[in-house]
C-alpha positions as CSV (number, residue, x, y, z in Angstrom):
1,X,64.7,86.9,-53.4
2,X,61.6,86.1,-50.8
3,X,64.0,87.4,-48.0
4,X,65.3,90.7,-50.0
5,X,61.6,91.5,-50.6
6,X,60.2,91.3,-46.8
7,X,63.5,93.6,-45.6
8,X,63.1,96.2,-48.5
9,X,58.8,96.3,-47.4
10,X,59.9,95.9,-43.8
11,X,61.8,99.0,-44.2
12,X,59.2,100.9,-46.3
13,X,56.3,100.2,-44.7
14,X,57.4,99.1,-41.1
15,X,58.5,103.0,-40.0
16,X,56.6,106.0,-39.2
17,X,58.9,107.8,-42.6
18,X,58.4,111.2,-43.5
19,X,56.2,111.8,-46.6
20,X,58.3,111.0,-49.8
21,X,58.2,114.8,-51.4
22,X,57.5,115.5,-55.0
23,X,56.3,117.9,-58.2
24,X,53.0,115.3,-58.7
25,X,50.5,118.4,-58.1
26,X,50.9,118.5,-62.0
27,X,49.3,115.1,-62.7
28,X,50.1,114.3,-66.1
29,X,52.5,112.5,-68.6
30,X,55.6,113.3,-70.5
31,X,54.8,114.8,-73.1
32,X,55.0,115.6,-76.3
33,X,56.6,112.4,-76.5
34,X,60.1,110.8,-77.0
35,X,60.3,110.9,-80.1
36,X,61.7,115.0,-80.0
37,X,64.9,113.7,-78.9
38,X,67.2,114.3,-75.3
39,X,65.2,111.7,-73.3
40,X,67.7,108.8,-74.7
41,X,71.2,107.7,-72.9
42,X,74.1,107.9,-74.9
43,X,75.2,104.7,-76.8
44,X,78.1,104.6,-74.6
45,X,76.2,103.6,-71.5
46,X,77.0,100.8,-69.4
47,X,73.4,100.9,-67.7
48,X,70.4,102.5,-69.0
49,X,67.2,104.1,-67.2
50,X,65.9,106.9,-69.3
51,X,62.6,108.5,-68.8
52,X,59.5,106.3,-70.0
53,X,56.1,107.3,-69.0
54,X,57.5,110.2,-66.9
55,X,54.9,112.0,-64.7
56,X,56.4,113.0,-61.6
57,X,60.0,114.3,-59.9
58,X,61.2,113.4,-56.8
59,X,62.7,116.9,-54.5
60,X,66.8,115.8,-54.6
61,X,67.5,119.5,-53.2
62,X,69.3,120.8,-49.8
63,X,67.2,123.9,-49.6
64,X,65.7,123.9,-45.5
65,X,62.6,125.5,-46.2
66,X,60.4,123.0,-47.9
67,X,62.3,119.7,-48.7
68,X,65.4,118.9,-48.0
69,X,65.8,115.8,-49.1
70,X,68.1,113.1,-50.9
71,X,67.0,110.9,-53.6
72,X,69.4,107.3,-53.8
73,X,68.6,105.2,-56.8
74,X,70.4,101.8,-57.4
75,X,71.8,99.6,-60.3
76,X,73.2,96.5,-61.4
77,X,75.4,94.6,-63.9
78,X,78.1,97.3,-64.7
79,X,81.1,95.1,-65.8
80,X,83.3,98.5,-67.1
81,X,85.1,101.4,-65.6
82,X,81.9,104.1,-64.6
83,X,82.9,107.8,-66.0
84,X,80.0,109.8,-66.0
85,X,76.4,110.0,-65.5
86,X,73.1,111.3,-67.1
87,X,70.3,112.4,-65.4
88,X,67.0,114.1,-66.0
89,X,65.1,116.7,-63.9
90,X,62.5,119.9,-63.4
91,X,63.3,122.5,-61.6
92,X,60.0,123.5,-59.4
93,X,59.5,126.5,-57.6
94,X,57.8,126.0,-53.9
95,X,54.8,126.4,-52.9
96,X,53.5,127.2,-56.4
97,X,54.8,124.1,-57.8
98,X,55.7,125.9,-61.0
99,X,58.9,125.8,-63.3
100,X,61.4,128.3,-62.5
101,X,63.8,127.0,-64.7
102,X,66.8,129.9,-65.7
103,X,69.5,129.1,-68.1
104,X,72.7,128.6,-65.9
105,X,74.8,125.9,-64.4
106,X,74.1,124.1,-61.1
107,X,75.9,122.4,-58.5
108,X,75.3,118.5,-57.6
109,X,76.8,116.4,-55.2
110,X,77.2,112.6,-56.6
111,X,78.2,109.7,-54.7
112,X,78.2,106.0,-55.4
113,X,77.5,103.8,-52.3
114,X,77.9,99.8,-52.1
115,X,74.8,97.6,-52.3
116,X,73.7,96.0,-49.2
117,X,71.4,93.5,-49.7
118,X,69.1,95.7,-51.2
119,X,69.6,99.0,-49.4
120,X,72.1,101.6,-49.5
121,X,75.7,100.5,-48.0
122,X,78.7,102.5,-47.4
123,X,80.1,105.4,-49.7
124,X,82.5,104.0,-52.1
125,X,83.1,108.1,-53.9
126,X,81.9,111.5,-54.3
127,X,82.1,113.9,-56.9
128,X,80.7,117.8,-56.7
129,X,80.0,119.2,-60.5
130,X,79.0,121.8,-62.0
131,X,76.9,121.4,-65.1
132,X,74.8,123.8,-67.0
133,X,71.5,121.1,-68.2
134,X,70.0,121.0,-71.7
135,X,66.3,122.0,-72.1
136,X,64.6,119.1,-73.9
137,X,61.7,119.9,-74.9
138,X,59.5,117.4,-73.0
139,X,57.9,118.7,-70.3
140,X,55.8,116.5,-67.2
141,X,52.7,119.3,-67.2
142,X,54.1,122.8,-67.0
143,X,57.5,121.2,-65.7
144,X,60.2,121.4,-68.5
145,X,62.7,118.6,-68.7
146,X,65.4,118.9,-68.0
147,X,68.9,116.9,-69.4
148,X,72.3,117.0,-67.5
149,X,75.2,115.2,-69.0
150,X,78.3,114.9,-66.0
151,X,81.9,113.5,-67.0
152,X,83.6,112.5,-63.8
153,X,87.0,113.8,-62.6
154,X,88.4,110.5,-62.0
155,X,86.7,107.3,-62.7
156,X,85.5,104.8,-60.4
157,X,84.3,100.9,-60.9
158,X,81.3,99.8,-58.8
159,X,79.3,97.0,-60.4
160,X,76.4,96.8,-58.2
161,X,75.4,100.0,-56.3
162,X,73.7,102.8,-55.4
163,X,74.1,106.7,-56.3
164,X,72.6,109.5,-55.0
165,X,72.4,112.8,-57.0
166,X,71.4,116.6,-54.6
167,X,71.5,120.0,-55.3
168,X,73.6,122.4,-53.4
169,X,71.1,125.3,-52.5
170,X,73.6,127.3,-50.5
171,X,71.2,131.1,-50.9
172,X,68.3,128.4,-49.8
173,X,65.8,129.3,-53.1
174,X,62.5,128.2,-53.4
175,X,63.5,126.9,-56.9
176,X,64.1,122.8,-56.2
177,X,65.4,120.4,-58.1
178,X,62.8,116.9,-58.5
179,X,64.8,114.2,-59.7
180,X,62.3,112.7,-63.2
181,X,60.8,109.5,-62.4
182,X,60.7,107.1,-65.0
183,X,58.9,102.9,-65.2
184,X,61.9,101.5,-65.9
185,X,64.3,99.9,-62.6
186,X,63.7,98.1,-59.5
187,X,60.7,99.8,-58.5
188,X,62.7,101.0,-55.5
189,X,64.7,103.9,-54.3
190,X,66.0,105.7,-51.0
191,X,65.1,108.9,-49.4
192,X,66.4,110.9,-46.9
193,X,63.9,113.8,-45.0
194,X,67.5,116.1,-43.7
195,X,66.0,118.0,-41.5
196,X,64.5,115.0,-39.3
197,X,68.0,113.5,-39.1
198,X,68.8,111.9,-42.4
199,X,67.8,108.4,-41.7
200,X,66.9,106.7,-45.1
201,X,64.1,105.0,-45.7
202,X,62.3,103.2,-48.8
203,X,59.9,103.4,-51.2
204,X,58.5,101.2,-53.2
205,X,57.2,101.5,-57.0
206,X,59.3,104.3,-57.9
207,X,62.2,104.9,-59.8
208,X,64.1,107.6,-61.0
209,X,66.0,108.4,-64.4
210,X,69.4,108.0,-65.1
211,X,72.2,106.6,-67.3
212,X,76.1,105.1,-66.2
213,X,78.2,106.6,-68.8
214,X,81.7,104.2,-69.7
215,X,84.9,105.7,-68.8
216,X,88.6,105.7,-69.5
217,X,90.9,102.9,-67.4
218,X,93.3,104.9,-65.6
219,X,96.5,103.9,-66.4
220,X,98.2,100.6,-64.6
221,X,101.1,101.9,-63.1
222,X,104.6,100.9,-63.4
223,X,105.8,99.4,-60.7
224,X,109.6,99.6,-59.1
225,X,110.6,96.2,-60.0
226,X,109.8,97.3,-63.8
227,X,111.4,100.0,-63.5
228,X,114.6,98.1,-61.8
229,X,114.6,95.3,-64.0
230,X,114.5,98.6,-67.5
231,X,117.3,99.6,-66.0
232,X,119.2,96.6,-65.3
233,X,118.5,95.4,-68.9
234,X,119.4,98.8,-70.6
235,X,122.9,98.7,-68.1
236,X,123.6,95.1,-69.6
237,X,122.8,96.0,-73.2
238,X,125.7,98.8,-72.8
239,X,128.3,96.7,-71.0
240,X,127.9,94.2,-74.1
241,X,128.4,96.9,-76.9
242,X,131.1,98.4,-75.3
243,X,132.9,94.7,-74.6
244,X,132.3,94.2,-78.4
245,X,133.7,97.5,-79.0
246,X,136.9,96.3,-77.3
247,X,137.3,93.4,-79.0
């Protein structure tokens, strides 16, 4: 634990990183609260980090103007097969820092990476959505709150890990996407600055919100001895009721 603690500050605090960007020009809680509803994870998750005490997002955008950069959060302890995700964000508009939030459907690129002691390892898979978010009704200052509920493709298992969650920006709008921060997690997660080469670096006492949603199995498939050994025992069932037919 000692050592996983001096490489994570070693890499947070050992590098000349690029500033971590963020909506936190607004300065204040969630509010009204989390009692209205749509700040929750669905009962069905296998790992839960919902917004608590929400008062900042985190830029997850690929936009080139302002920030591009990729937000990596990590988690723990998922025993089941991983089939979607929930996530919560604002959408801010640059340099304003004001919501500019339209109703529509955005486009995300999701991939779960391995853990490597501690930091983000290789990619294990990648899914590009489309998903239209649910207002909330929270808001973090003038930011509204937004909810987006993903069901993956194809499943994948991953028990320890990392995903990161961007949003394709392809026309380059000033509207970005800032991934909702939340007091609940490992007080750690990874950022990329794009434009300065992608490197990823750390930062400490900060998380981000999100829930693993349980999947489907996908079917074990048969294999060709099965299949051989059906057919051999369907063959010998005939033989034996025509023999007896015979007799």
């Amino acid at each position: 634990m000692i050592s996983l603690f001096l490489s994570i500050s070693l890499l947070t605090f050992g590098q000349d990183q690029p500033e971590l960007g963020s909506s936190s020009e607004q300065g204040s809680f969630l509010s009204p609260g989390r009692d209205i509803g749509g700040l929750e994870c669905l009962p069905n998750s296998l790992y839960s980090q919902a917004p608590v005490n929400s008062d900042n997002g985190y830029f997850s955008d690929d936009e080139t103007t302002f920030w591009n950069q990729t937000i990596f959060d990590s988690y723990s302890g998922v025993t089941e097969v991983i089939g979607g995700i929930t996530f919560w964000g604002e959408n801010v508009s640059l340099p304003s820092h004001s919501d500019c939030y339209t109703p529509g459907a955005d486009t995300f690129d999701i991939i779960f990476y391995q853990d490597d002691a501690g930091t983000v390892g290789a990619s294990v898979k990648s899914y590009t959505v489309i998903v239209t978010p649910t207002v909330t009704g929270a808001n973090v200052g003038p930011l509204s709150i937004l909810r987006f509920d993903v069901t993956f493709p194809s499943p994948l298992y991953l028990e320890n890990g990392w995903v990161s969650i961007v949003k394709k920006n392809p026309a380059n709008e000033d509207c970005l996407f800032a991934w909702v921060n939340t007091t609940t997690g490992d007080d750690v997660i990874g950022y990329t600055n794009n434009l300065a080469g992608g490197q990823i670096y750390y930062s400490s006492g900060v998380n981000v919100s999100f829930c693993l949603v349980e999947g489907t199995p996908p079917p074990v498939p048969i294999s060709n001895w099965a299949i051989i050994l059906g057919v051999l025992l369907i063959g010998t069932f005939i033989v034996v009721r025509y023999r007896r037919t015979l007799a």
